[in-house]
C-alpha positions in Angstrom: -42.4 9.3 62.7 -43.8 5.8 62.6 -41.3 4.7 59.7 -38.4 5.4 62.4 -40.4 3.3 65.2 -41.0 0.5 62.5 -37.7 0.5 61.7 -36.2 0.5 64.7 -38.3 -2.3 65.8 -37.1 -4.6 63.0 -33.5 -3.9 63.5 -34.1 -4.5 66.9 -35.7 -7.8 66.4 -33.0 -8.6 63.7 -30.1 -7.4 66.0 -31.6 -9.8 68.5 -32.0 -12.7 66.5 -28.6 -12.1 65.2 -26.1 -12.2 68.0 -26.6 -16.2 69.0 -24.8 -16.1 65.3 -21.6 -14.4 66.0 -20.5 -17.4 68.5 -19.4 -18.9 65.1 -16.6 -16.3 64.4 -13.2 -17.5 65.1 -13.2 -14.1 67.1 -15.0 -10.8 67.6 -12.6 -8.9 65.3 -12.8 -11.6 62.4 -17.0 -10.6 63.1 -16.2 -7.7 62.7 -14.2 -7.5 59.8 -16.1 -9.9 58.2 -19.3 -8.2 58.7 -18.4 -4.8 57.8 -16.2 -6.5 54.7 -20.1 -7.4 53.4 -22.0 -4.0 54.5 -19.8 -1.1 53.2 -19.8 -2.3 49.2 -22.9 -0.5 48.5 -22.1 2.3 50.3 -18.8 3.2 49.1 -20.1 2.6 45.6 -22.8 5.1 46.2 -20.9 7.6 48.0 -18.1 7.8 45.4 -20.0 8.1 43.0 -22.5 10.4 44.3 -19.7 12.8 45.5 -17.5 12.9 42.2 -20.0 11.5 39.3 -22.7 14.5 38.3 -24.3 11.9 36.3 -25.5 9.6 39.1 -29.6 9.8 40.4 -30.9 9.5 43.5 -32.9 6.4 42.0 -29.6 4.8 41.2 -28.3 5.6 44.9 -31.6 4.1 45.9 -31.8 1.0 44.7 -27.8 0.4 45.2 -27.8 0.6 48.4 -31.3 -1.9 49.1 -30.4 -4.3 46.5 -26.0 -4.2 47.0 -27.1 -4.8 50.3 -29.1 -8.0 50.2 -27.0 -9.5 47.7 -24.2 -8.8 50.1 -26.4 -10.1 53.0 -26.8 -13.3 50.5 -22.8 -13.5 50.0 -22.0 -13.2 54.2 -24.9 -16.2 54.8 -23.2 -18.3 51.5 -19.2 -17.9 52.8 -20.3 -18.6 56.5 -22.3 -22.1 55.0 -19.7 -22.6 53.2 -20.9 -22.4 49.7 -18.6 -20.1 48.2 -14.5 -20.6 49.7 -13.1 -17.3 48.6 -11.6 -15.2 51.3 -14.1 -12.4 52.5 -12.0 -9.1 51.9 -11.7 -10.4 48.2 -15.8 -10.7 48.0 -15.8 -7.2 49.7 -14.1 -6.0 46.7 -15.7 -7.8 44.0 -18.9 -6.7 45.5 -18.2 -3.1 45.3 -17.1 -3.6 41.6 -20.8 -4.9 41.6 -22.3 -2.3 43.0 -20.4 0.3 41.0 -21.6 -1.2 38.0 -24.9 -1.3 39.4 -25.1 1.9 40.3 -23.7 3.1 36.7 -26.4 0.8 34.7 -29.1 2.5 37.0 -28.1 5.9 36.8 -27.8 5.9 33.1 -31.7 4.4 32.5 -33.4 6.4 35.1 -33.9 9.9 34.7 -31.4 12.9 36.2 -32.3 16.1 37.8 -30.8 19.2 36.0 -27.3 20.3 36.1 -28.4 23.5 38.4 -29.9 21.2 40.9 -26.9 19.3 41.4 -24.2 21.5 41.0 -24.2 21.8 45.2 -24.3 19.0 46.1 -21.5 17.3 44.0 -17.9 18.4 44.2 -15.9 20.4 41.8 -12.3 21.9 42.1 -13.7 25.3 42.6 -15.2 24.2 45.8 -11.3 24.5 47.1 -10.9 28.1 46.3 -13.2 29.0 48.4 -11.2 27.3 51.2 -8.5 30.2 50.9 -9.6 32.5 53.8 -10.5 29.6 56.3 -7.8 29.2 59.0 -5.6 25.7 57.3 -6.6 23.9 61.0 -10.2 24.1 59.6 -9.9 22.9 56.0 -10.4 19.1 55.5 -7.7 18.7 53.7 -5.1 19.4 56.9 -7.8 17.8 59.1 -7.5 14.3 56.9 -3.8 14.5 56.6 -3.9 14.8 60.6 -6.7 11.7 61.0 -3.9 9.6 58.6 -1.0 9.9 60.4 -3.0 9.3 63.6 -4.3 6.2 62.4 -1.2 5.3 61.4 0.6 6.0 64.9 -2.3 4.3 66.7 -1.9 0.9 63.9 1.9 0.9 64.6 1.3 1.0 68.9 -0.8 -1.8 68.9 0.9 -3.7 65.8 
């Protein structure tokens, strides 16, 4: 209980001293593509991984997602001074390509749980036959074709 009310004190005080900054931006969608360009690395390397690799550890998941996400606080601060002049959504990618290697290097030093302890919560094609008596409007499958095409309908109104 008193991590989540340290916590949310310092992202408070962080959000706080923060926003003064995004006045910089050519825009409030550049901000925000630029920001979320530098946050989501670490987590996509963690989460594909963690979902389809039955090798990855929970250390490895750890410590990609604190350290990918200081170096990638370090990368937003050196392209907004200027330091580094490569386009951010190419720095997005090469930072995930970082973390994924990362994540690998980690999870093959540190120690793994047994196979049996992991076999539910990583994902396997016999996960989908078990999908064969649920109506098709509740399998994710449907559900993510439907979320595509209306992302795409909604991208090509305001286009």
């Amino acid at each position: 209980m008193t991590y989540g009310r340290v916590t949310t004190i310092i992202v408070m005080a962080v959000a706080g001293l923060w926003a003064p900054l995004i006045q910089n931006f050519a825009g409030l969608f550049n901000y925000l593509q630029q920001v979320l360009s530098f946050a989501v690395p670490p987590v996509v390397a963690v989460f594909l991984f963690g979902f389809f690799w039955k090798r990855g550890s929970n250390v490895a998941a750890k410590y990609t997602l604190v350290l990918g996400h200081i170096l990638c606080f370090i990368c937003l601060l050196l392209v907004n001074m200027g330091v580094i002049k490569i386009h951010f959504s190419i720095i997005a990618g090469l930072l995930t390509i970082v973390c994924m290697i990362g994540y690998i290097a980690i999870s093959l030093t540190s120690k793994v749980d047994s196979i049996e302890n992991l076999e539910n919560l990583t994902w396997s094609r016999g996960d989908t036959l078990l999908l064969r008596d649920i109506p098709w409007f509740f399998q994710a499958k449907y559900i993510g074709i439907l979320l595509i095409f209306v992302t795409l309908i909604i991208v090509a109104i305001f286009w």
